[in-house]
C-alpha positions in Angstrom: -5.6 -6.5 6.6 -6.2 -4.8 9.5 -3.3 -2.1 8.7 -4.5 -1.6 5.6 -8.1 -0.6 6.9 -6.4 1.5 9.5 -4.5 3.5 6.6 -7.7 3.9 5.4 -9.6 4.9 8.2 -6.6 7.5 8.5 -6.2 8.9 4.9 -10.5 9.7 5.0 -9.8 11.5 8.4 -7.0 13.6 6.9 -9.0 14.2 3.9 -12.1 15.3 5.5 -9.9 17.5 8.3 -11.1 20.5 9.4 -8.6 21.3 11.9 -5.3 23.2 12.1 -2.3 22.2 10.1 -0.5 20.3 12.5 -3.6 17.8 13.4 -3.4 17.2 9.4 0.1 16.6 9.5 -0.3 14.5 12.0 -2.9 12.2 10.2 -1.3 12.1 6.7 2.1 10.8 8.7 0.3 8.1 10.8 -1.6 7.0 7.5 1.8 7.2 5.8 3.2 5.1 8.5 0.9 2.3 9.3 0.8 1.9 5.1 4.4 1.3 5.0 4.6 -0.3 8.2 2.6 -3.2 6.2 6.0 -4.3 4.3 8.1 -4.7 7.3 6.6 -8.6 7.8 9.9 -9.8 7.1 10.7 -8.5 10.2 7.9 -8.9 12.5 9.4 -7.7 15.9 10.3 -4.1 14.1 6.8 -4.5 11.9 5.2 -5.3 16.1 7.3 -1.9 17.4 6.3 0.4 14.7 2.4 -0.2 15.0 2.9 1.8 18.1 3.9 5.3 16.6 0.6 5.5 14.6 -1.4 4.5 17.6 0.7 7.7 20.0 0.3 9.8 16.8 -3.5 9.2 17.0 -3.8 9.5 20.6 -1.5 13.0 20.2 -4.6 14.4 17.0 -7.5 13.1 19.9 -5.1 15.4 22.7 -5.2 18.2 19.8 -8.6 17.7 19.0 -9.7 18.1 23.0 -7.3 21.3 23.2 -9.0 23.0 20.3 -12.4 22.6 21.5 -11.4 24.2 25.1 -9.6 26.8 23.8 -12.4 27.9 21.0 -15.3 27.6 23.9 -17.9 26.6 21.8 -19.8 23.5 22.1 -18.0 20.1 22.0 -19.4 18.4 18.8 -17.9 15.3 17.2 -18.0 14.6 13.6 -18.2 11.7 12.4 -15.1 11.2 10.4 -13.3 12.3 14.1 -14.3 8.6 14.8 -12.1 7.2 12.4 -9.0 7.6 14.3 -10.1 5.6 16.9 -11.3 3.1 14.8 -7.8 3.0 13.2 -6.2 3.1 16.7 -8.5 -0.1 17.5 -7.5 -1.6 14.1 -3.3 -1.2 14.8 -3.9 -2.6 18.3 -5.6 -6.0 16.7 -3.0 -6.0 14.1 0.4 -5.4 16.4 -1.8 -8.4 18.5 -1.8 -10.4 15.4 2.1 -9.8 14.3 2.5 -10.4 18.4 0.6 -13.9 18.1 2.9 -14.9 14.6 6.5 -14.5 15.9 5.7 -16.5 19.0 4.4 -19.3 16.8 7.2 -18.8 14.9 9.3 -19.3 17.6 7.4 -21.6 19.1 8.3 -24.0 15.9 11.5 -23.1 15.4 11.6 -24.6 19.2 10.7 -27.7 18.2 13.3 -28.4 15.0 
């Protein structure tokens, strides 16, 4: 559930980007990403590895984001659909902690057989 929302969160931030080309690449791949990333739970250790590309893609758009705003020396304003990647970054973090918490209790049971 909680990669799903993040796709979300990610495809509206790419749709309502007003930046350069590359921070919209970047989005549409990290939506792209954390969507498929939601069929790999038959293997949850590769599933917990690739929530982490979406969330250094997203810290990589923020890095962008700061870099545009120094370099066009205008005031620093924040919209608010540049708050949806961090709410998708928070949302991969709980769901790599969820996938974390599943395989141990999957190996925690197959332990005990």
């Amino acid at each position: 559930m909680f990669l799903l929302l993040a796709a979300i969160a990610t495809a509206v931030a790419a749709f309502a980007n007003t930046g350069t080309v590359l921070m919209l690449i970047i989005l549409i791949v990290s939506a792209v990403i954390t969507l498929g990333d939601i069929f790999l739970y038959k293997n949850r250790p590769r599933q917990a590895m690739v929530t982490l590309v979406p969330i250094v893609l997203l810290l990589l758009w923020y890095l962008l984001i700061g870099v545009e705003n120094r370099n066009s020396g205008g005031a620093f304003v924040l919209r608010w659909t540049d708050v949806l990647p961090a709410v998708a970054i928070v949302l991969t973090f709980l769901a790599r902690q969820g996938i974390r918490a599943d395989e141990k209790l999957v190996r925690s049971t197959e332990r005990i057989r």
